[in-house]
N, C-alpha and C positions, 0 to 999 in steps of 0.2 A: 667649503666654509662660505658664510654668509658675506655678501659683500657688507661693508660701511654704510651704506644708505639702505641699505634691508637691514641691520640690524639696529638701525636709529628707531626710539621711538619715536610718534607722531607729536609730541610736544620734546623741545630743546629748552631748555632755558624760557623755560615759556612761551617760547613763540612756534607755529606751524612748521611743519616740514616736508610733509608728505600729503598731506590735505590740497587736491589739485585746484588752480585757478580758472574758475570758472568765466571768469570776467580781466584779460589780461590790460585789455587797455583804462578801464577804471582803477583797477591798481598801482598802476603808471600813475597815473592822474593822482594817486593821495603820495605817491612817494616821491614825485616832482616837489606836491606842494611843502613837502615835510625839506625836502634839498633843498628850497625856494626861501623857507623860514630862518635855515641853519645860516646859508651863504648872505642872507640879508639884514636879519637881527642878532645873528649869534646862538650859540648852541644853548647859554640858558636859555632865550624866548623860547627858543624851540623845545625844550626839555618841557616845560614849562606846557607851554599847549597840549604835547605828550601828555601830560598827567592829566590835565581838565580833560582830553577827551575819554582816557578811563575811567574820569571821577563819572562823565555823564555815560559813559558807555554802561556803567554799573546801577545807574540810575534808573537807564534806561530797561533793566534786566537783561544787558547782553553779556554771555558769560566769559571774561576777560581773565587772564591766569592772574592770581594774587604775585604783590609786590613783593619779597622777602622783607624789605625794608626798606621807609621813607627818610625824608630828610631830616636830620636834626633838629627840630621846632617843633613844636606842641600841635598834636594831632588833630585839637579843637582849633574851629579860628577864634580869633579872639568875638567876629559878630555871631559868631554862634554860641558864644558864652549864655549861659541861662541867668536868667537873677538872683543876686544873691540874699536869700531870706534871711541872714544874722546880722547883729551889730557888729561890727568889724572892727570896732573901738573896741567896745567889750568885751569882745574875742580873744585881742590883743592883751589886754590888760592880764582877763584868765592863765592867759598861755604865759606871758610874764613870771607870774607868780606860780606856775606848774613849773617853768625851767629853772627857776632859783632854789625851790625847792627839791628837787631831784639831785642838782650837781649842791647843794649845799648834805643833803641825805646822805652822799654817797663821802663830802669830801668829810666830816663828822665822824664817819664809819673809820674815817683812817686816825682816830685821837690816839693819840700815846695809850695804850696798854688793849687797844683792841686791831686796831691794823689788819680789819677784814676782809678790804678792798671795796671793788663795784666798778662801774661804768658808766661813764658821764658824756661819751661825744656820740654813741647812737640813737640817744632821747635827745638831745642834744638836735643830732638832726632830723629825726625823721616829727617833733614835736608837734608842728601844723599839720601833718598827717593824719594823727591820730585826733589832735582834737578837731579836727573839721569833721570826722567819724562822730567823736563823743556828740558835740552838739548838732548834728545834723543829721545821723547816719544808721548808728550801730542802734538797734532795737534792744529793750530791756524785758524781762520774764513776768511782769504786772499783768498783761492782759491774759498770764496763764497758759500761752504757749512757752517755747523753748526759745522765742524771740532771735536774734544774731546768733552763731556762735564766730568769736573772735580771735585768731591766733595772732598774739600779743608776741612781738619780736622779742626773745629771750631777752636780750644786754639791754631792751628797752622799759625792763621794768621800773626801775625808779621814778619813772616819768609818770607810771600807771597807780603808785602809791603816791607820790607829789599830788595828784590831781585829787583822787579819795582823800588825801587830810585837808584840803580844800572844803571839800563835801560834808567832812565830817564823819566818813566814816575811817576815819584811821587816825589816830592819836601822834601827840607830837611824841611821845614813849614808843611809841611803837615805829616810829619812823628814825625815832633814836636806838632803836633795835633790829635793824637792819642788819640781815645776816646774822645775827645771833639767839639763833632761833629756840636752843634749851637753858643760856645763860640767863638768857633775858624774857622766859616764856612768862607768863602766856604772850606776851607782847611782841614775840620775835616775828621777823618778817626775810620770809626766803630769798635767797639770791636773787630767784629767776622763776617765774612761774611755773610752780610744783603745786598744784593740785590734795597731794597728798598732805604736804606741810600746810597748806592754806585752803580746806573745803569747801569752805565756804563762801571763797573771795576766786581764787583761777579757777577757770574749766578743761585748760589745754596746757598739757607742759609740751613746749617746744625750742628750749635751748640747746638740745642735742641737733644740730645743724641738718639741715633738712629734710627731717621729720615731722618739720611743721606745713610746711607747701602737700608733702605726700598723705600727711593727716588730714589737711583740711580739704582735698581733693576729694578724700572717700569720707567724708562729714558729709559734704554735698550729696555725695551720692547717695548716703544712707539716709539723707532726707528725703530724697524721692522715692528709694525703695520703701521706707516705713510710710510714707502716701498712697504708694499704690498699693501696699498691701492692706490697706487702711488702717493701718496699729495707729499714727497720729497725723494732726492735720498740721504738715509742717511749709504750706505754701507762702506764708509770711517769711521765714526763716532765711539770712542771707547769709555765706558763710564767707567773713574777711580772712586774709593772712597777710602779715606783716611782715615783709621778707628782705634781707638783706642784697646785694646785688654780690660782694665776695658768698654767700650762703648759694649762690645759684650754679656754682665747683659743685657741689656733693651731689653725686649721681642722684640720690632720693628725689631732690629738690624738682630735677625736669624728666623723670626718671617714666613718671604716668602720665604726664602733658595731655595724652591721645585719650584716654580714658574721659575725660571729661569735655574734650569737645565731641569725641563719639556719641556721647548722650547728650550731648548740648545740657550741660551743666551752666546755666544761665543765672544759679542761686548759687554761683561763686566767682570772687573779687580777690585775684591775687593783687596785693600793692608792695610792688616791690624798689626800697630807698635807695634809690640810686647816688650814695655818697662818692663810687668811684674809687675808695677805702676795703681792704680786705683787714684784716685784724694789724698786720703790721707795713701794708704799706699799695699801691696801687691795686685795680682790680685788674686792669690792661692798660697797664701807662703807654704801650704803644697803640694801642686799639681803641674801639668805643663800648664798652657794653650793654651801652641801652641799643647802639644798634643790632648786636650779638645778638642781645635776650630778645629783641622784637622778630630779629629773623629765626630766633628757635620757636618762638609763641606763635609765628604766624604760620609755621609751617607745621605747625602741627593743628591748627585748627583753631584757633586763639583769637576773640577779638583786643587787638593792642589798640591803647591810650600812653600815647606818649607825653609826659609833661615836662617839660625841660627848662622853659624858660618861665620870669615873673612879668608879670605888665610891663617893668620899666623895659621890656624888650618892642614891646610893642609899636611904640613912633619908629624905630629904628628898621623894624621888618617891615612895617608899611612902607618905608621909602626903596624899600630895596628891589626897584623894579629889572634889573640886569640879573638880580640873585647873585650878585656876589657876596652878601653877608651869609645866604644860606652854604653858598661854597666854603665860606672860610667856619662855618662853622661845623659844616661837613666834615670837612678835611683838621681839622684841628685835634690831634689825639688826648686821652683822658690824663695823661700825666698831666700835658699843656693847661689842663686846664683845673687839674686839682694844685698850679702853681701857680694858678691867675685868683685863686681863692687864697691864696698866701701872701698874694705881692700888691701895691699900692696902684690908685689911679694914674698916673703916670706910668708904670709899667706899661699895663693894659694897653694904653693908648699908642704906647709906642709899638709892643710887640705881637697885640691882634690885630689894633686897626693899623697899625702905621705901615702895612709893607704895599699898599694899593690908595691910589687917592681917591677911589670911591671912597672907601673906608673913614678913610682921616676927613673927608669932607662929612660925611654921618655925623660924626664927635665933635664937630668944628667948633662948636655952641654948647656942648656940655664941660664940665668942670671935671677936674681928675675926681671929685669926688663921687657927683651924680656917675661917670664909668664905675669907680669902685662897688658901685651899687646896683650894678647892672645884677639882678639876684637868680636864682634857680628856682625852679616854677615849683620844687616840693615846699616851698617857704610860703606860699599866697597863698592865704585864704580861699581865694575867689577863683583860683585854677583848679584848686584843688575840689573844690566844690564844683567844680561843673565835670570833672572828671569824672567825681562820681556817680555824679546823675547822672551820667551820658554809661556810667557801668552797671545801673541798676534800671537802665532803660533799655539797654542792647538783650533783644533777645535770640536765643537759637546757641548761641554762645556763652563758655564763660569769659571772664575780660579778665587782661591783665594792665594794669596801671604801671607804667616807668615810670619816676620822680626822679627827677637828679635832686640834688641835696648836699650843703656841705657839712662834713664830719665835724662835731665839736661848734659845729653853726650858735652865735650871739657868744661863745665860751671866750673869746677874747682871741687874741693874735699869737698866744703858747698853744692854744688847745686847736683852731679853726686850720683846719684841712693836712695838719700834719702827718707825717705817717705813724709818731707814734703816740698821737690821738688813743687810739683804743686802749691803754695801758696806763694813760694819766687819771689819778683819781683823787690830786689832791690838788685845791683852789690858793693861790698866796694870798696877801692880804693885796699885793698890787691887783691879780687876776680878778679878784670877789669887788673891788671898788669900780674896777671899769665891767666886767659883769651887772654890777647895780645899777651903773648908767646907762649901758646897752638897755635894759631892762623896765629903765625910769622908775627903779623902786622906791620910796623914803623911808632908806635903812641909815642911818648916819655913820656919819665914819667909825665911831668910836665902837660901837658894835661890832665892826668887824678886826679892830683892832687889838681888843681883849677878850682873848677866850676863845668860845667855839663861833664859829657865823649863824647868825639866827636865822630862821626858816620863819619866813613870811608869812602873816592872813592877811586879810586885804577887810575882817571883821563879818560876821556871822551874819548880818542885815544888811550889808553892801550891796550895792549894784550889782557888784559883776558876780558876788557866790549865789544870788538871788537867780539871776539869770543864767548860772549851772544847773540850780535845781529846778528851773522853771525848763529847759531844753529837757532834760534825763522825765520828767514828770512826762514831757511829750511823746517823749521815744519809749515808753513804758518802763518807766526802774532803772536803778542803775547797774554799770557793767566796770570791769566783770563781777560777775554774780556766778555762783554755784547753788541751786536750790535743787533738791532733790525732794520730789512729790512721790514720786513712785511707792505704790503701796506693795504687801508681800503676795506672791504671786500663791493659787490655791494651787496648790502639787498634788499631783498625783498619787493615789495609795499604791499600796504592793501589787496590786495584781499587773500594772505594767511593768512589773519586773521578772513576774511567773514566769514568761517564757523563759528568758535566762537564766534561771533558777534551777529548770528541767536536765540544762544540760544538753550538750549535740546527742547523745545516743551514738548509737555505732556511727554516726556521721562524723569525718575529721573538718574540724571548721576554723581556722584563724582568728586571735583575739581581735582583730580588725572587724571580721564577720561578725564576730561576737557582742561587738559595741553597736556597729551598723544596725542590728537586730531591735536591741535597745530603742537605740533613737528611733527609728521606725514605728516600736510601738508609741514612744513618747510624743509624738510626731501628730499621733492617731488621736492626743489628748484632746479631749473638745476644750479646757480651760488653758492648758499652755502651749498645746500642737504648734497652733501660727505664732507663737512667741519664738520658735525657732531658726536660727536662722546659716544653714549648713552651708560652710567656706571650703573649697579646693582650689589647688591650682594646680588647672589643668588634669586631674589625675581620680576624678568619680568613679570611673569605671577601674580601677588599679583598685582603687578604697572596696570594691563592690556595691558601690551607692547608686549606680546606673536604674537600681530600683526604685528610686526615687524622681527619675524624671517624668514619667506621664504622668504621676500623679502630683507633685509638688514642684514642680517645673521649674525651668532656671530664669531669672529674673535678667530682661532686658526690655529696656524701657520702648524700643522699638517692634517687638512681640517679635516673631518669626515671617519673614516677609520670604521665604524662599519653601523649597519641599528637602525637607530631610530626609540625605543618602540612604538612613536608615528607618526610614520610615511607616515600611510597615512591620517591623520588628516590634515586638513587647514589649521591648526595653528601650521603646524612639527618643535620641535625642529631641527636648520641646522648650523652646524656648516662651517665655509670655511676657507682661506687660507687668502681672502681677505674680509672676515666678517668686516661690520661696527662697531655692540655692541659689547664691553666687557663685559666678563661674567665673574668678576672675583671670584667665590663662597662666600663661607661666610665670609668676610672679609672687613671688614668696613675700617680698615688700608688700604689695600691693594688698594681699588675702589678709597679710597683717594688719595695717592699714583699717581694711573693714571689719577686722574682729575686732579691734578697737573701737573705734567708731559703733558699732553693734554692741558692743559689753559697757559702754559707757551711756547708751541711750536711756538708762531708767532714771539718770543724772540731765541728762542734755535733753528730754523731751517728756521726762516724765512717765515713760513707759519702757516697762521693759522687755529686752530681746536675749535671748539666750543663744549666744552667738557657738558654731561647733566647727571650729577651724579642723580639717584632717590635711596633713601633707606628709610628706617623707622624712623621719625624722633626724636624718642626717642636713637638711634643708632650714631648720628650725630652727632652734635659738643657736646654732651656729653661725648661721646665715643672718639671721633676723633678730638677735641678741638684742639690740639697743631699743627696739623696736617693744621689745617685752618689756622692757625698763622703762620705755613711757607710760604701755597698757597701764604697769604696776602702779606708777605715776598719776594716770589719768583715773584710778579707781574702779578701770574695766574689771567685767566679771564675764566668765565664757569659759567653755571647754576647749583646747589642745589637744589634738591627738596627734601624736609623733608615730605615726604609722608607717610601717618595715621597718620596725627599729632593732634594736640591736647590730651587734658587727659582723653575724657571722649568719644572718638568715637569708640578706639578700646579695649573696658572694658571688652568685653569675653577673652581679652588675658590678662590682668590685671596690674599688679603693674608695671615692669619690661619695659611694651611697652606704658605707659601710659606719653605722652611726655605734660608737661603743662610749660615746662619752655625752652624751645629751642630758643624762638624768643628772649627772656631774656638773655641765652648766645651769641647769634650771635649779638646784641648791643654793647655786648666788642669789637667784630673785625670790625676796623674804614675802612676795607679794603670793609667788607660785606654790600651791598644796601639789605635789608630784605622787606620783603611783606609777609602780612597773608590774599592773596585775596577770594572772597567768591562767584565769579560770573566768566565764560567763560570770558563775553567779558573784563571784569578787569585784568585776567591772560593775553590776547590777546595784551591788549594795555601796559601791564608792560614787556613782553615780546619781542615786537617791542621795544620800551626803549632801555632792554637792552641789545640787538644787539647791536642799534644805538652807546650807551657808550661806548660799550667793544669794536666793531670791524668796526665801524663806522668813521669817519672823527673826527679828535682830540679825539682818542680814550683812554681812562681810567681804569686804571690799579686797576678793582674794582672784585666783582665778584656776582653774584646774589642771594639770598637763598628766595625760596618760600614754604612757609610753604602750602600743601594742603592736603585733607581729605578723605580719603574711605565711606562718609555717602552720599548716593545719595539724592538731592534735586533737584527741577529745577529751571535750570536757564533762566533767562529771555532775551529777548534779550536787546538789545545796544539800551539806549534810544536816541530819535532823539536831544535832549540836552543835550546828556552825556559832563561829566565833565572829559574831557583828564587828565587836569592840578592836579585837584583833587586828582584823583588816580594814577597818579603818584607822587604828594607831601604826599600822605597818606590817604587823607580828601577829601571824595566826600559824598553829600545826595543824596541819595535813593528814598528815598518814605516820602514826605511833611504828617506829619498829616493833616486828613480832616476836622474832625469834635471834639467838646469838649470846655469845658469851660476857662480848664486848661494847659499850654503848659509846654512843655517839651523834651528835648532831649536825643535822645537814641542811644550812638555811638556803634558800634558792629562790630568785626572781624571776618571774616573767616565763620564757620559753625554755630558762632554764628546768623549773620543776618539773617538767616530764625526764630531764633528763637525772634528777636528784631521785625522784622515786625510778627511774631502771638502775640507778647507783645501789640504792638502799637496798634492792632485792637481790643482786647480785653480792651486797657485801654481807646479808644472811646465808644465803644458798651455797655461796665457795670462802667465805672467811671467818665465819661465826662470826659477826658485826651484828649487833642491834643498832639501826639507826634510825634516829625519829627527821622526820621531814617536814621543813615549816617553809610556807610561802612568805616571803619579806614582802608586802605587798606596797611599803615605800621605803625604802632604806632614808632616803632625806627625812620624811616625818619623823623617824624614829632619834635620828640625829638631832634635830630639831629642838623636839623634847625633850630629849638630853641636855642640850645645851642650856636651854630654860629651865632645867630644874639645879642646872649646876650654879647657873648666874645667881639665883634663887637661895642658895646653899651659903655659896660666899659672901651674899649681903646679910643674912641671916643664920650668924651661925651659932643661936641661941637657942632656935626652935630645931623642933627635930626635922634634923635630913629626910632632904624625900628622896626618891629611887626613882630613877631614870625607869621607862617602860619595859625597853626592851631585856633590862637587870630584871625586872620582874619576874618578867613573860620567863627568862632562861636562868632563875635561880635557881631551881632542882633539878634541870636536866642534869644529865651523865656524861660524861665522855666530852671529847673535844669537841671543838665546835669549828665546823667547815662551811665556808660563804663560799657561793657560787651564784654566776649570772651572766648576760650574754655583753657586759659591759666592762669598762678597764677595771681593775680592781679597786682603784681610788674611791670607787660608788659602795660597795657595800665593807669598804674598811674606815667609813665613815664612823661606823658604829663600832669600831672594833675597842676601843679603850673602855665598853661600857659592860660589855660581854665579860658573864663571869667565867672561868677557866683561859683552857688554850684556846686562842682563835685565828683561823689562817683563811685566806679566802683564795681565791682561783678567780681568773679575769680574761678579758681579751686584750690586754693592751698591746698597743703598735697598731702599723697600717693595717686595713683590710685588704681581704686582695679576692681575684676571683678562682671560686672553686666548686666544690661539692660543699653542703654545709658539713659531711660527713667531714672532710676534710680538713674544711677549716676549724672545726670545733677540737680536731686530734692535735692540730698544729699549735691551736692556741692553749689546749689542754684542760678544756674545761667540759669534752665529753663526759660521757658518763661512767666511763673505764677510768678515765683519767679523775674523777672523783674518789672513784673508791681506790687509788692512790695516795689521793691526798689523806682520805681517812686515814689509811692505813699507817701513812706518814707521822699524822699526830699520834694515831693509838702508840709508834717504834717510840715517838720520844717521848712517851708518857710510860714507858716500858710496858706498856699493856701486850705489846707483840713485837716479836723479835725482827729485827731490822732484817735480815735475811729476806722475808715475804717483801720486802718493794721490789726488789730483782724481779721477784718470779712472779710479779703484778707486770711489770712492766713488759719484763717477757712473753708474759702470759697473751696480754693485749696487742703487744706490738705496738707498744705507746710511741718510739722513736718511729715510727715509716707511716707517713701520714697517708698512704696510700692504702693502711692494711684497713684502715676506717671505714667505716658502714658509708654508702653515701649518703645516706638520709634521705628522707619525704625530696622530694622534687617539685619544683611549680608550686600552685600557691599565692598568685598575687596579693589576694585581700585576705 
């Protein structure tokens, strides 16, 4: 075994270890002088020198190991503050009349007989933040690009509609409609930034907690991939998020950090409000977290901007030549000090500065009041504004901005730094009077003393709305805005679907391979080929899409700087500058992320991208669930393929990848059109579709998921009666029973139809069965339908009833009717109350586990022996055949001994 110093690596804690002394007595000589500092001036001088000699050694370009984290004080000095271009009166005034009205919006919303709720102390604090952005910062969509894109801190909406009825574009109705979105339509105004509720006003929904930092991470990115592919010129384009310091918990939040400093994502600005506030109460009452976050930012590649303190801190850190203010503000933890935001000048004085007479001689000259005002640097104008210049100047990096900040900040002494801040939403008439005077409004008493409290203008020709619109005029338009340019894209005719149309031929190929194909030729389009844009993680070559790298290569903005393992192979991994796939490793978040970001661009930049996420479909909306409910949210459009799907195809990997209930969660999102097809030319024509919806003429704001399968079978070609309508309503037949006494129906999805049609031949050949066999080619769609034509029925039960589809499609078949599929049975007994006759389905429900798929198909019972039991089953109770025959079915097959089971096809990845 290795000793201790052979397995040390050459950096410790950032400093040398094994790196030999070439020069021993010059080293003596700096580490005398550094003892000579400590033992003569004290360990702050000496700390102190410490840093300025890293500050000049970096200066110098000598490459010195990063800090994990500096001192508690504001990262800029104050003489390198830049000038501040705004009136800072005027500013003031704006932001006044923005915070009264939001917490008066919200406390409104709570009047006797509506009691909606809302959130008044995270606009509250992070208020200066954002509008030192509005007036200074965030770009608007006027000059025809995609300008900013802004992810607005969910619980900080009220502040973002306060500011708009300033502006005039949002009605004092409409702000009196808050949260009451179809009571009081058209005027209602969403919770929280939903895109979907409000098109034309949000661009990002991000109140599902840390979806917003992991969104706007790969916004950035897909700004630079749509650059360098050249689809748009989006090098103006900066991408803010507004983030909470309790939001920085959810793994999403710091989850890709590394992603964006690896490309040096320099066109993104995390700002994150450091109130110190989680929803009910500290975020580290013993700890700091702006030093936490700065040591997770930095260490992953991050340039930090720390802002912590306001000016009035200023004369006081100037004196602090010993650094004992810097210690004690070091050392002072966040409860400490979200209690010093609670309590009076006099506290302060006593129990920050009074335990050290440097301290107390600091304050000697100030008044308990000037201490009470000692502020937090997310409040200043002028901080905050050099922050962000100093983050839209740093380049190679993206930055992240700390801000401390107090929760419920100007709300008064019930709401300002409480724990249970986040949860107050209603102002009393005492809280609204000293609110008015914090705020220096001329609202008179009696206003707020009868009735509702009135929401503020300050008059349409005023100074200060004059000088909103004159800032938003400069910054091109106002935000947030949603403008959707994008025109419909020309598509493709039939002929790039002829391949898949043909059929494998005696070739067995995977519905996986079968799509792959597809896109390949779509790919080949001269009109939407480069509109494409193919998402994996980690798992191309599993997909079968490895064919896709030398010629549409994987996108990395640093092109390939090394020789690839496999390089002189056919199929060579290629990475480029102007790569079409995304590669973005193991990361199902992440892939999501940029299908998003990729399905929302015809919105966000006016061009559109047809994004084609492939992963394993047991990884998918299981994994990634919330994630889809933004997409749906943010009005992305893109293809889903939940590839090795089903439970019982990919059973040598067992439990874990064993997907039987996917098609069953994608039913919840009303945004997802789902398919579990079973045949080329099925995928071909559902595919065509949904072009057509997503980016086609009266295009729709939906997005695609198709479930297909790594089991090769062949597939047949496109019959000359194929059923279009069919298979895209859900419901097309197959293969008519021929022969048999007795009829019956056998619907089947996906990998199951191969095993429905060897059911149907064996129930002519040894049972007299005629069964017809139809591909369900989405059981949700056809549910769907159903539903809507039922809703449809009960509001109108005047006019004549309509008939659900799939009642159509199966109103003169014969015989029972048997659902089968490689999924729990919950998925195709969706439709079961709509089916006319008897209807029984077969499923995989329970765990998966590892085996032969022969095996697992006997066990779960949804082979194809085990079909023509269930047939058999409804014909005994429909007395068409005498119960006696299941015995000697079951016998016959050896249905109980899961070992007597064929094993099945083997191997197979895509």
């Amino acid at each position: 075994m290795a000793s201790g110093s052979d397995r040390n690596p050459i950096i410790i804690g950032g400093l040398p270890s094994q790196v030999p002394d070439f020069d021993p007595e010059e080293t003596q000589e700096w580490l005398d002088s550094l003892d000579a500092a400590v033992d003569e001036r004290g360990r702050e001088r000496a700390r102190y020198l410490m840093l300025r000699l890293i500050e000049r050694a970096r200066e110098k370009r000598v490459a010195v190991p990063e800090m994990r984290s500096t001192d508690y004080v504001n990262t800029i000095a104050t003489k390198d503050e830049p000038f501040f271009p705004g009136n800072e009166e005027i500013e003031r005034k704006v932001l006044n009349a923005t915070r009264w009205n939001a917490a008066v919006m919200v406390s409104r919303a709570q009047r006797p007989g509506i009691g909606v709720g809302g959130h008044i102390a995270t606009f509250a604090s992070s208020a200066s933040l954002y509008d030192v952005g509005f007036n200074h910062f965030f770009r608007g969509k006027d000059e025809g690009d995609g300008g900013d894109q802004i992810f607005f801190q969910g619980h900080a909406s009220p502040g973002v509609y306060a500011r708009a009825f300033l502006l005039d574009r949002l009605s004092e109705a409409q702000l009196d409609a808050f949260r009451q979105e179809k009571s009081k339509a058209p005027n209602g105004l969403s919770s929280y930034p939903h895109p979907r509720l409000m098109p034309d006003f949000w661009e990002f929904p991000t109140v599902s907690m840390g979806l917003g930092p992991l969104g706007a991470i790969y916004q950035a990115r897909m700004n630079r991939y749509m650059e360098a592919r050249g689809i748009a010129d989006t090098s103006k384009s900066h991408v803010w998020a507004y983030l909470g310091d309790g939001e920085m918990d959810e793994p999403e939040s710091l989850g890709q950090l590394s992603i964006a400093a690896r490309e040096g994502l320099d066109n993104l600005t995390f700002v994150v409000n450091c109130n110190l506030q989680r929803l009910d109460g500290p975020v580290r009452g013993n700890g700091k977290i702006m030093q936490e976050l700065e040591s997770q930012f930095r260490g992953a590649g991050w340039n930090v901007i720390k802002l912590v303190w306001d000016r009035s801190w200023d004369p006081l850190l100037a004196q602090d030549r010993d650094g004992i203010l810097v210690n004690k503000l070091n050392s002072t933890p966040d409860g400490q000090f979200q209690t010093y935001a609670t309590e009076t000048g006099a506290y302060i004085r006593q129990h920050f500065f009074g335990d050290d007479q440097r301290l107390r001689a600091m304050v000697e000259n100030m008044t308990d009041d000037q201490i009470l005002h000692l502020g937090r640097g997310g409040h200043d104008h002028k901080k905050i504004y050099a922050a962000y210049a100093a983050a839209k100047a740093h380049k190679g990096q993206p930055t992240v901005i700390l801000a401390q900040t107090v929760k419920g900040w100007t709300l008064g002494p019930n709401f300002e730094g409480r724990n249970a801040t986040h949860q107050m939403k209603k102002l009393t008439v005492a809280d609204l009077k000293g609110f008015r005077d914090r705020l220096h409004l001329p609202i008179p008493d009696k206003d707020l003393e009868d009735g509702l409290p009135p929401y503020y203008h300050p008059g349409r020709n005023s100074e200060e709305i004059q000088y909103m619109h004159d800032r938003r005029k400069g910054l091109g338009g106002y935000v947030p805005t949603r403008l959707v340019r994008a025109k419909p894209l020309a598509l493709p005719d039939d002929k790039a679907y002829a391949g898949a149309k043909k059929g494998s031929g005696q070739q067995k190929i995977a519905t996986t391979m079968a799509f792959v194909r597809v896109l390949k030729d779509l790919m080949r389009d001269k009109e939407i080929g480069k509109r494409f844009v193919p998402i994996a993680p980690d798992e191309y070559r599993t997909f079968g899409m490895d064919a896709f790298f030398p010629s549409a290569k994987i996108y990395n903005p640093l092109g390939q700087q090394y020789e690839s393992v496999d390089r002189e192979l056919l199929l060579a991994y290629k990475e480029s500058p102007t790569g079409q796939m995304l590669h973005d490793g193991i990361t199902e978040a992440g892939c999501t992320a940029s299908l998003i970001a990729a399905g929302s661009a015809y919105a966000t930049h006016g061009e559109p991208l047809i994004p084609v996420y492939v992963f394993y479909s047991m990884f998918g909306f299981q994994r990634t669930g919330d994630q889809f409910w933004q997409m749906a949210d943010q009005l992305a459009r893109g293809f889903v393929l939940g590839a090795t799907a089903g439970r019982t195809t990919l059973t040598g990997e067992g439990l874990q990848h064993a997907d039987g209930h996917s098609q069953l969660l994608a039913s919840t999102n009303p945004a997802c059109v789902a398919y579990d097809p079973a045949y080329g030319y099925e995928i071909a024509h559902i595919v065509k579709d949904g072009l057509r919806r997503m980016y086609g003429e009266n295009s729709e704001d939906i997005f695609y998921y198709l479930t297909v399968y790594n089991e090769p079978i062949q597939h047949p070609a496109e019959p000359a009666d194929v059923d279009v309508e069919g298979i895209l309503k859900g419901l097309h037949r197959i293969k008519p029973g021929e022969k048999g006494e007795h009829a019956a129906q056998i619907l089947a999805s996906g990998v199951a139809v191969p095993w429905a049609v060897e059911a149907q031949q064996i129930l002519a050949d040894e049972w007299n069965v005629k069964a017809d066999v139809w591909s369900a080619t989405s059981w949700n769609e056809l549910r769907r339908d159903a539903v809507e034509i039922e809703e449809h029925n009960l509001l109108h039960p005047e006019e004549e009833q309509r008939v659900p589809y799939v009642t159509q499609k199966l109103q003169g078949a014969e015989g029972p009717t048997l659902a089968v599929s490689d999924w729990m049975r919950a998925v195709p007994d969706q439709i079961a109350r709509w089916v006319p006759g008897t209807y029984q389905s077969l499923g995989a429900d329970g765990f998966g586990f590892a085996d032969t798929r022969g095996a697992a198909r006997r066990f779960f019972h949804i082979d194809a022996q085990s079909i023509v039991l269930g047939v058999l089953t409804e014909l005994a109770k429909e007395g068409k055949v005498d119960r006696s025959l299941l015995k000697q079915a079951i016998d016959r097959y050896q249905l109980l001994d899961v070992s007597a089971a064929d094993a099945g096809e083997a191997g197979g990845d895509a």
